[in-house]
C-alpha positions, 0 to 999 in steps of 0.5 A: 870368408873372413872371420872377425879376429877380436873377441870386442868384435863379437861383444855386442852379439854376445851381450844380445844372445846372453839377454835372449837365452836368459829371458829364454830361460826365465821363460813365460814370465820373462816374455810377458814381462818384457815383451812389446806390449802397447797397452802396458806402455801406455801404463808407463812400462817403458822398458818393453820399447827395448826389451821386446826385442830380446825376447821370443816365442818359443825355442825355435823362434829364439833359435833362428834369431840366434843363428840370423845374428851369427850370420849378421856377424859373420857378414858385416860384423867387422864393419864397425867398432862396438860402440858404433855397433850398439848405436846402429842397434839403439837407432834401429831399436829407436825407429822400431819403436817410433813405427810400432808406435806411430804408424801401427798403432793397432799392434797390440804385442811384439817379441823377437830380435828380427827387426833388429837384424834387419837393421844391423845387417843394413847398416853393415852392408851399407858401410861396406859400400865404400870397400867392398861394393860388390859384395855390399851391392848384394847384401843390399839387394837382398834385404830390400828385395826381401822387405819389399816381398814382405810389404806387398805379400806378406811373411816369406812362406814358411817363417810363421811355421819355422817361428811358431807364431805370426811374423810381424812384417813391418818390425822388419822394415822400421828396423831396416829404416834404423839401420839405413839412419845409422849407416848415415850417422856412422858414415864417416868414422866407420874403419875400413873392412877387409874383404870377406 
């Protein structure tokens, strides 16, 4: 495997996992403050559309979150530069949103950073069709073998105990969905990877 060498490679996991272990630290305020909450957005919080995503139920959730975004990284971080990462993240954040929004409208609050790993892992491993086909070919499967598992029988076994409350399934897909668009955005200016 090959790692990342820059460190602008790893600013935008960086600037994600500060804001989560800050809001982890502010603890209880910060999530009620900040979490997705849709009666508070119709009393014009907007922010909570973005900063839902940053913060989580507890340690254990924050920390499988945490090391899901390393393993984001590791897999397809190179994929990209960071200003093209940080559109794939405002566009997997957008269709969260638009989905939370939209087609579930009884989701009353959301916290964590899955969705969005959701997409950036997509949108990387989309990318990586061009150069590496195999290994993309797989991550891809994976994913949507995944999302497709969780539409049809619910959160994997075992992730609402590991998280410390309930897996809102669909923050995956629309996330996912994101990311799809973004790898589509980015098509064309992404740079060529090297294997991993």
């Amino acid at each position: 495997m090959q790692f990342p060498r820059r460190f602008p490679d790893w600013q935008v996991p960086f600037v994600v996992a500060l804001a989560c272990v800050v809001a982890a630290a502010w603890g209880d305020a910060a999530r009620e403050l900040l979490r997705y909450d849709r009666p508070a957005i119709v009393d014009a919080e907007y922010w909570r559309l973005l900063s839902g995503h940053f913060v989580h139920l507890g340690v254990p959730h924050l920390a499988l979150n945490l090391a899901g975004l390393v393993l984001v990284w590791l897999l397809v971080g190179r994929l990209y530069n960071t200003r093209q990462w940080i559109l794939a993240a405002a566009i997997s954040i957008l269709a969260m949103a638009l989905g939370f929004w939209f087609l579930d409208e009884d989701l009353r609050w959301y916290v964590g950073l899955s969705g969005l790993l959701h997409g950036l892992l997509l949108a990387g491993a989309i990318r990586g069709l061009r150069a590496l086909p195999g290994e993309s070919v797989v991550i891809c499967a994976m994913v949507f073998a995944k999302l497709a598992y969780e539409q049809v029988a619910g959160p994997l076994p075992g992730s609402e105990s590991a998280a410390g409350g309930a897996v809102v399934v669909n923050a995956h897909l629309y996330g996912a969905i994101g990311g799809v668009l973004a790898a589509g955005v980015l098509w064309r200016s992404a740079r060529t990877p090297a294997s991993i």
